[in-house]
DRENTORKOL-3810 file (N, C-alpha, C; in nm, 4 decimals):
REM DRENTORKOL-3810
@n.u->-0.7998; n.v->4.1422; n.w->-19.0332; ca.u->-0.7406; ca.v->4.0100; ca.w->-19.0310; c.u->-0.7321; c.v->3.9582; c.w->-18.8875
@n.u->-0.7191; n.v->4.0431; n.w->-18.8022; ca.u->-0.7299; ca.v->3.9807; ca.w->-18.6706; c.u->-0.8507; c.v->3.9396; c.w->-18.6267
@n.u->-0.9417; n.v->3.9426; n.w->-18.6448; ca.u->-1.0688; ca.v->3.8537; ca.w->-18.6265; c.u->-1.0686; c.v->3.7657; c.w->-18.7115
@n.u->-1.0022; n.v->3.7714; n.w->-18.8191; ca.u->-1.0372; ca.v->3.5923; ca.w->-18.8979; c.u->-1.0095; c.v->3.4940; c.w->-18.8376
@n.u->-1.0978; n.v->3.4159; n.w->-18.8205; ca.u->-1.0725; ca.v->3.2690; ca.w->-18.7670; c.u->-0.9119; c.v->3.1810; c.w->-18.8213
@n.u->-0.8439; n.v->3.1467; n.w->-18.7595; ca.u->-0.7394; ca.v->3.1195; ca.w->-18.7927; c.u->-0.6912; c.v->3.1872; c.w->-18.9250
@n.u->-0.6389; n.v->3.3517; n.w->-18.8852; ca.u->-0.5807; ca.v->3.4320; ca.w->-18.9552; c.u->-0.6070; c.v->3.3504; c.w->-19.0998
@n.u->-0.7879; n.v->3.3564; n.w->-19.1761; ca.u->-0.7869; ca.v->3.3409; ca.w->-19.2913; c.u->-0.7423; c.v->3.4279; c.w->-19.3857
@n.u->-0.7499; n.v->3.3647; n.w->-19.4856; ca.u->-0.7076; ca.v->3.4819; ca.w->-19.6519; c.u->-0.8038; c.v->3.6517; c.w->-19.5807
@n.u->-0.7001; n.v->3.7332; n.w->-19.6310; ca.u->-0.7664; ca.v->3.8575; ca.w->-19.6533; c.u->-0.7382; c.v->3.9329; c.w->-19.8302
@n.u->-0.8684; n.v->3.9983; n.w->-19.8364; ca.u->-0.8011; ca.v->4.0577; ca.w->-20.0213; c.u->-0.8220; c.v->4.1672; c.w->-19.9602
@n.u->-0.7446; n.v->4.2498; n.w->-20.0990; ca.u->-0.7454; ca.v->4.3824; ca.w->-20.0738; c.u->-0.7082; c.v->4.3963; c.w->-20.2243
@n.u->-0.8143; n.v->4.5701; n.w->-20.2893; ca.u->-0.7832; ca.v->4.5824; ca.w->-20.4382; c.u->-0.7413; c.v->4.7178; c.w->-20.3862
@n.u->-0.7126; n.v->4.7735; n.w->-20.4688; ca.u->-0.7042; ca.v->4.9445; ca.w->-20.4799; c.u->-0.6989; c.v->4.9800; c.w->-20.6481
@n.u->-0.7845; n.v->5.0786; n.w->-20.6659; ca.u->-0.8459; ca.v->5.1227; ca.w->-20.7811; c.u->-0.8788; c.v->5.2162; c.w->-20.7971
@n.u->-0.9555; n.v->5.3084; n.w->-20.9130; ca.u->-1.0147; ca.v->5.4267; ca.w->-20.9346; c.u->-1.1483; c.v->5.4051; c.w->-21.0078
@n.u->-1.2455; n.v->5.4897; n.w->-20.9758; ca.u->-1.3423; ca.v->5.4938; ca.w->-20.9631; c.u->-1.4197; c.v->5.6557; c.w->-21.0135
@n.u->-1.4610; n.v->5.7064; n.w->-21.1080; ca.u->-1.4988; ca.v->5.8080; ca.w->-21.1227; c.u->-1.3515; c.v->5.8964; c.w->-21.1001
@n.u->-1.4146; n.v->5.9978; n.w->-21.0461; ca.u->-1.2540; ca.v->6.0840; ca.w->-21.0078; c.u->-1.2021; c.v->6.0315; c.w->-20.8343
@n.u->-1.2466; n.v->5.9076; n.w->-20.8406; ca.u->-1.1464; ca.v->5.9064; ca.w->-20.6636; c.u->-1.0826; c.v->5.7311; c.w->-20.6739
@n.u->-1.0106; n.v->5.7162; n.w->-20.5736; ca.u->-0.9165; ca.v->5.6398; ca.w->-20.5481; c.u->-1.0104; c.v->5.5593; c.w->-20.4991
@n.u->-1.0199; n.v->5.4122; n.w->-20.5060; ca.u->-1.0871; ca.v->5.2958; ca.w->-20.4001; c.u->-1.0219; c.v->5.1979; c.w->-20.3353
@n.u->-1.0395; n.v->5.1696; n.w->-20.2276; ca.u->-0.9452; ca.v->5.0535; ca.w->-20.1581; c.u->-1.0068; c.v->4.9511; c.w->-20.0731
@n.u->-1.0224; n.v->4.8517; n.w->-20.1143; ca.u->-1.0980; ca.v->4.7669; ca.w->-20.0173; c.u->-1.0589; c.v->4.6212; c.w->-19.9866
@n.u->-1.0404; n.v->4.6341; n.w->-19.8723; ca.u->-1.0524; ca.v->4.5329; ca.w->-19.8157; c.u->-1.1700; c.v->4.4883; c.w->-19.7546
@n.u->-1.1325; n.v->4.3261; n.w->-19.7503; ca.u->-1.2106; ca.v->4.2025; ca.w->-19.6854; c.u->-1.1218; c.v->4.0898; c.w->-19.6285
@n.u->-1.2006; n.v->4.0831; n.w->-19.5385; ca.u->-1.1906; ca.v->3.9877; ca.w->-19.4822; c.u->-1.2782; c.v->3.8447; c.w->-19.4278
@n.u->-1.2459; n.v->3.7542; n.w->-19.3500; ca.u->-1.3338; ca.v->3.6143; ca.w->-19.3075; c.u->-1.3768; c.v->3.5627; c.w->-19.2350
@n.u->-1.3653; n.v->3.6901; n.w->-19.1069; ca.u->-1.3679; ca.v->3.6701; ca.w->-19.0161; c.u->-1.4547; c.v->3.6736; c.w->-18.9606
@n.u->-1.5198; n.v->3.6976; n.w->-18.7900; ca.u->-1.6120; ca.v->3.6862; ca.w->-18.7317; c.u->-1.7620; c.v->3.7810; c.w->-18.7368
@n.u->-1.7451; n.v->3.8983; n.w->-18.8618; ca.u->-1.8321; ca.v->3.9317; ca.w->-18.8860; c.u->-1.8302; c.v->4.0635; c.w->-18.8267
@n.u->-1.9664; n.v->4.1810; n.w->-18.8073; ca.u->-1.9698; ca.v->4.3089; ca.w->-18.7673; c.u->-2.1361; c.v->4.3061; c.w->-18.7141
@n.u->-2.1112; n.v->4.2764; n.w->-18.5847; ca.u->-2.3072; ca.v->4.2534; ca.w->-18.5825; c.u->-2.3689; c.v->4.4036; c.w->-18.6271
@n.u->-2.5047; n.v->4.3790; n.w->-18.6747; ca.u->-2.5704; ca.v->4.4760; ca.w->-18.7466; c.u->-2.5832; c.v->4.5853; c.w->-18.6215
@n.u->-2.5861; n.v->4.5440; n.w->-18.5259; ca.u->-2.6321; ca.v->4.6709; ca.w->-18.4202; c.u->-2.5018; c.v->4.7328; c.w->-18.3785
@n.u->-2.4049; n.v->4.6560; n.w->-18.4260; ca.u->-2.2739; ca.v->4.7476; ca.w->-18.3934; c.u->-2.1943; c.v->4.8134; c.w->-18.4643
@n.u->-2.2527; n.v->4.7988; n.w->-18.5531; ca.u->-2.1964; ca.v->4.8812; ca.w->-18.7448; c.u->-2.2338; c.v->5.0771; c.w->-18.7154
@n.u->-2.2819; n.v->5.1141; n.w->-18.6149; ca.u->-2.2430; ca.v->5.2528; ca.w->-18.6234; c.u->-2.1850; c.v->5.2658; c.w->-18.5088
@n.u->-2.1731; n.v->5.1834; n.w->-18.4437; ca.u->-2.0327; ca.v->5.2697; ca.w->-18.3691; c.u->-1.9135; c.v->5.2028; c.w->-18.3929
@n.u->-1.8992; n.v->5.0967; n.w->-18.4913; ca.u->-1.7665; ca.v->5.0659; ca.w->-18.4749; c.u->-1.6674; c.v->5.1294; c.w->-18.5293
@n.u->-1.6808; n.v->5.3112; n.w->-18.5737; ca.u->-1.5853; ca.v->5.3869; ca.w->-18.5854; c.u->-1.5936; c.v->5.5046; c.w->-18.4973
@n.u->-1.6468; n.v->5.4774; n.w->-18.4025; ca.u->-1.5977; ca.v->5.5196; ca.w->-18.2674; c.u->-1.4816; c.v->5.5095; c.w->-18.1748
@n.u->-1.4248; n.v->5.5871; n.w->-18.1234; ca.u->-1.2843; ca.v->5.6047; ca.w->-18.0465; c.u->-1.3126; c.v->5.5119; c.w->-17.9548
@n.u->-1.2206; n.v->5.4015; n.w->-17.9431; ca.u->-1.2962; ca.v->5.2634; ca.w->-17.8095; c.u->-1.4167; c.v->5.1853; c.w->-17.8144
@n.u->-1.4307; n.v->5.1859; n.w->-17.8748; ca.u->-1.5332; ca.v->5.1248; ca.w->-17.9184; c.u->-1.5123; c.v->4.9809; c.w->-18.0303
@n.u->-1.5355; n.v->4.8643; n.w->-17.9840; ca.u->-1.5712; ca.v->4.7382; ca.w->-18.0058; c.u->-1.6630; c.v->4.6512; c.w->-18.0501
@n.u->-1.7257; n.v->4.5683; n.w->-18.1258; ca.u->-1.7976; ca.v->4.4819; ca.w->-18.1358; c.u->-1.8370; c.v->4.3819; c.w->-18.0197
@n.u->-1.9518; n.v->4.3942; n.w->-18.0135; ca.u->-2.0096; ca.v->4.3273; ca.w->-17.8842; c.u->-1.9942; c.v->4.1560; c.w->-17.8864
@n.u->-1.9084; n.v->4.1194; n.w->-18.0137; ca.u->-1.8987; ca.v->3.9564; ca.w->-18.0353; c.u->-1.7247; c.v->3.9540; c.w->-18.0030
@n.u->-1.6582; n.v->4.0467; n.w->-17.9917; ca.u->-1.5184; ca.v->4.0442; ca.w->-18.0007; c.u->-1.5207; c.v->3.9752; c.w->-17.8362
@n.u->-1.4314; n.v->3.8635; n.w->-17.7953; ca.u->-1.4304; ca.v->3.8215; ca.w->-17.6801; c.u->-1.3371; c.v->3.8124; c.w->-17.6260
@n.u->-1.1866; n.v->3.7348; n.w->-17.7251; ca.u->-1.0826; ca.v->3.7223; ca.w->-17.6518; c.u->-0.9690; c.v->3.7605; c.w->-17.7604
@n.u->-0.9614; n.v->3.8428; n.w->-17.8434; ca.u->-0.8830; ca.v->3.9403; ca.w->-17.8897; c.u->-0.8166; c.v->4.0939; c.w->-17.8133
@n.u->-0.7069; n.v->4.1216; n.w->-17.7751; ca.u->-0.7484; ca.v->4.2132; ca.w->-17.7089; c.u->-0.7082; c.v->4.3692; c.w->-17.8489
@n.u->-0.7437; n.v->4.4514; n.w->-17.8174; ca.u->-0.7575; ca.v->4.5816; ca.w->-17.8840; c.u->-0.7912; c.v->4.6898; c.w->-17.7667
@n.u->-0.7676; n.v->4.8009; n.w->-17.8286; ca.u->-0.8458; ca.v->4.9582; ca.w->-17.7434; c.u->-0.9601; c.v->5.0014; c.w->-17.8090
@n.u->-0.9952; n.v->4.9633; n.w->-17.9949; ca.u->-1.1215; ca.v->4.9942; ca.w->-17.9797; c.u->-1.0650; c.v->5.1133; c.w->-18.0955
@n.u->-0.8833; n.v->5.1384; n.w->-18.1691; ca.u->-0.8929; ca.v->5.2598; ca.w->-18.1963; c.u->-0.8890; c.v->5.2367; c.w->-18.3160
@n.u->-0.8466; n.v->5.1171; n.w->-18.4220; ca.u->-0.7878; ca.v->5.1155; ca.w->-18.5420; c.u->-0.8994; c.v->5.1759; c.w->-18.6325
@n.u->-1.0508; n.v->5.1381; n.w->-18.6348; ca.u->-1.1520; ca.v->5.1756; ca.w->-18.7395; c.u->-1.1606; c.v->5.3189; c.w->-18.7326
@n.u->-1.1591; n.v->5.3363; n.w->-18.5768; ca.u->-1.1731; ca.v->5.5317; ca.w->-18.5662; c.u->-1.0406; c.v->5.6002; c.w->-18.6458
@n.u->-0.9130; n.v->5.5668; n.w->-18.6409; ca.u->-0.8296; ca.v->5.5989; ca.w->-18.6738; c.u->-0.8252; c.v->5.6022; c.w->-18.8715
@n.u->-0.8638; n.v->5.5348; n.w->-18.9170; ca.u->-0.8489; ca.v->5.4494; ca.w->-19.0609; c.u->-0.9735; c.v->5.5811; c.w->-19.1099
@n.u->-1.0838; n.v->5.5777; n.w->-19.0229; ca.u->-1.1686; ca.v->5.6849; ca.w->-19.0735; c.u->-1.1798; c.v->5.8395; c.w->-19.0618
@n.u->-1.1018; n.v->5.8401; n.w->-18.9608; ca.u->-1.0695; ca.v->6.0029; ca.w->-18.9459; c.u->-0.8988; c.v->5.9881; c.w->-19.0448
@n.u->-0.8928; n.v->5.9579; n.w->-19.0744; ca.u->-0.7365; ca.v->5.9658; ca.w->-19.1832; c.u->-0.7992; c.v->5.9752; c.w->-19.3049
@n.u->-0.9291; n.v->5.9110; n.w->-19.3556; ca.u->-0.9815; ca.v->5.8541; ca.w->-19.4679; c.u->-1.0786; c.v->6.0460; c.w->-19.4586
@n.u->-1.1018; n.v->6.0502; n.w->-19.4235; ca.u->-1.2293; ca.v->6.2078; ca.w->-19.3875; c.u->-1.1243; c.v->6.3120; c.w->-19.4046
@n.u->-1.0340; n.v->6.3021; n.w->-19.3155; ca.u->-0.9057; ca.v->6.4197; ca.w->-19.3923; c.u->-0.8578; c.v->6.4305; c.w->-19.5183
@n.u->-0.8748; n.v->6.3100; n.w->-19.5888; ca.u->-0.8641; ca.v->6.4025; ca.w->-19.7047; c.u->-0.9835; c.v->6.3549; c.w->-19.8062
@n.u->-1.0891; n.v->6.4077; n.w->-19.7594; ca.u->-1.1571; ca.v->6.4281; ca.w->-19.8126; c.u->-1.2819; c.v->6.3049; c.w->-19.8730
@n.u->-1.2324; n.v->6.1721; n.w->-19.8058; ca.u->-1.3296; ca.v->6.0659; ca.w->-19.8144; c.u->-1.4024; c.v->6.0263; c.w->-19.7077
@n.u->-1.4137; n.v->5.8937; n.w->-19.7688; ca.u->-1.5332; ca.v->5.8451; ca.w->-19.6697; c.u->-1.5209; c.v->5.6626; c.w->-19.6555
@n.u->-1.5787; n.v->5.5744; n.w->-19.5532; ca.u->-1.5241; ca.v->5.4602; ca.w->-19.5599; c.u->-1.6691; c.v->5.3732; c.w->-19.5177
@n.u->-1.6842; n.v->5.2916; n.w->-19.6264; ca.u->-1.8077; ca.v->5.2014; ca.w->-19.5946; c.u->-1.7877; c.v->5.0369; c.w->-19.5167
@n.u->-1.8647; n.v->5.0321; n.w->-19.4763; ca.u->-1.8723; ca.v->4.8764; ca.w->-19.3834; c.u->-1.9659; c.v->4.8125; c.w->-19.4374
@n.u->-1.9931; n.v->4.7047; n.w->-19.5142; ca.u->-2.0600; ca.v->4.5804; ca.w->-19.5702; c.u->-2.0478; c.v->4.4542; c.w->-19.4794
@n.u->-2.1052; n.v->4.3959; n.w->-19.3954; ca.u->-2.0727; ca.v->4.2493; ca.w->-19.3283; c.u->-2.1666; c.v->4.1548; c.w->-19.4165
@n.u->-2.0994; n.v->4.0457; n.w->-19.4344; ca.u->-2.1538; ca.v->3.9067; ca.w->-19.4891; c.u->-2.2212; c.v->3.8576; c.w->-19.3809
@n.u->-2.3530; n.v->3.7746; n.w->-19.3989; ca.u->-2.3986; ca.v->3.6781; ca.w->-19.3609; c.u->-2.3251; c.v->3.5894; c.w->-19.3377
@n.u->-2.2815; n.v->3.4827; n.w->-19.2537; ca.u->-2.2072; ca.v->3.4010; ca.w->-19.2007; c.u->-2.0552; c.v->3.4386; c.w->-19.1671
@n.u->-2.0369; n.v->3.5886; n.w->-19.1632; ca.u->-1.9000; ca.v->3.6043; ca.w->-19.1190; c.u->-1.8088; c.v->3.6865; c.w->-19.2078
@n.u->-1.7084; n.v->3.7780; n.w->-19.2055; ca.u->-1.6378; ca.v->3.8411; ca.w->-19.3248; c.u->-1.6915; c.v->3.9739; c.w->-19.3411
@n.u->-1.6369; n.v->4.0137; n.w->-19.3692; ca.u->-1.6427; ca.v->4.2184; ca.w->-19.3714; c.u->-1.6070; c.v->4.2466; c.w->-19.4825
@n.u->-1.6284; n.v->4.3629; n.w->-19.5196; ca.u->-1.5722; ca.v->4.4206; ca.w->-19.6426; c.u->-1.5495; c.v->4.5970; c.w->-19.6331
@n.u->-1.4308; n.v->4.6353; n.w->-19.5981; ca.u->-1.4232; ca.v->4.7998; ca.w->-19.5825; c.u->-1.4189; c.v->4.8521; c.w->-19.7213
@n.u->-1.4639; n.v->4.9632; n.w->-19.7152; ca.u->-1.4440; ca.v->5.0495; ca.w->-19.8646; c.u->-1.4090; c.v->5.1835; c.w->-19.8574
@n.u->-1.3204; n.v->5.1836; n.w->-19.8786; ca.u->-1.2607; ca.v->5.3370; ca.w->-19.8841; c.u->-1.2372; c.v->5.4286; c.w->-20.0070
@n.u->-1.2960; n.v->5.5398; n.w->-19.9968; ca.u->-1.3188; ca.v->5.6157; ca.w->-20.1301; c.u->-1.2508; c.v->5.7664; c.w->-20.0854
@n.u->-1.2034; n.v->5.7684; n.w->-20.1308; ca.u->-1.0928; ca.v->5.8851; ca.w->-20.1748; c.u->-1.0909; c.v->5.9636; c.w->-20.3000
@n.u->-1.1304; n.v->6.1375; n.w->-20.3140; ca.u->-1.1062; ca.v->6.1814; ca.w->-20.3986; c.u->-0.9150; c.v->6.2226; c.w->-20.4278
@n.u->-0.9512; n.v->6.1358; n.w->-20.5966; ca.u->-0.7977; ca.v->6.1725; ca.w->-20.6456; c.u->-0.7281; c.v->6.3165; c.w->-20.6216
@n.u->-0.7991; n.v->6.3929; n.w->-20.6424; ca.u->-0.6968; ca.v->6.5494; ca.w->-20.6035; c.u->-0.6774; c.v->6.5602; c.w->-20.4749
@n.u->-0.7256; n.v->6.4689; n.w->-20.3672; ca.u->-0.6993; ca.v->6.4696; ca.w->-20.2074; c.u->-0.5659; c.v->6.3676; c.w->-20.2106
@n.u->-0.6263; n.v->6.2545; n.w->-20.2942; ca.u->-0.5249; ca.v->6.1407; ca.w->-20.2137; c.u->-0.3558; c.v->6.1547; c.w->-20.2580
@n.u->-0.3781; n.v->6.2388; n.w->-20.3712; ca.u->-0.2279; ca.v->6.2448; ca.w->-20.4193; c.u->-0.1524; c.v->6.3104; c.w->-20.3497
END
């Protein structure tokens, strides 16, 4: 949500899926350029379009090493013209 252009709508579902937990959010914001979608769950690490937001670079690293401990995994989808979509998948006998 902090990259949405004037803090737009964000959704978020949470659900189940086979045997694991799903959670995803989206958002509207300024997007995830394609060349920066593998490191942006890197420790410090930023999007090369982020300009005058400030951050350290830690929240995605953080969200995905929490999401890997127990036992998932977290996908990045960016829209064409802007907006993200995280996906987080969690097996149920982890997340409980």
């Amino acid at each position: 949500m902090k990259y949405s252009t004037g803090r737009k709508e964000l959704s978020r579902s949470v659900g189940t899926v086979d045997s694991g937990m799903v959670i995803t959010v989206s958002d509207r914001g300024i997007g995830i350029p394609p060349e920066d979608q593998e490191q942006i769950f890197e420790k410090f690490s930023r999007g090369s379009n982020v300009t005058d937001e400030t951050g350290a670079g830690l929240g995605l690293a953080l969200v995905q090493e929490t999401v890997r401990a127990h036992g998932g995994d977290v996908l990045v989808t960016d829209r064409k013209g802007g907006g993200t979509t995280f996906t987080l998948r969690i097996p149920l006998e982890r997340a409980m």
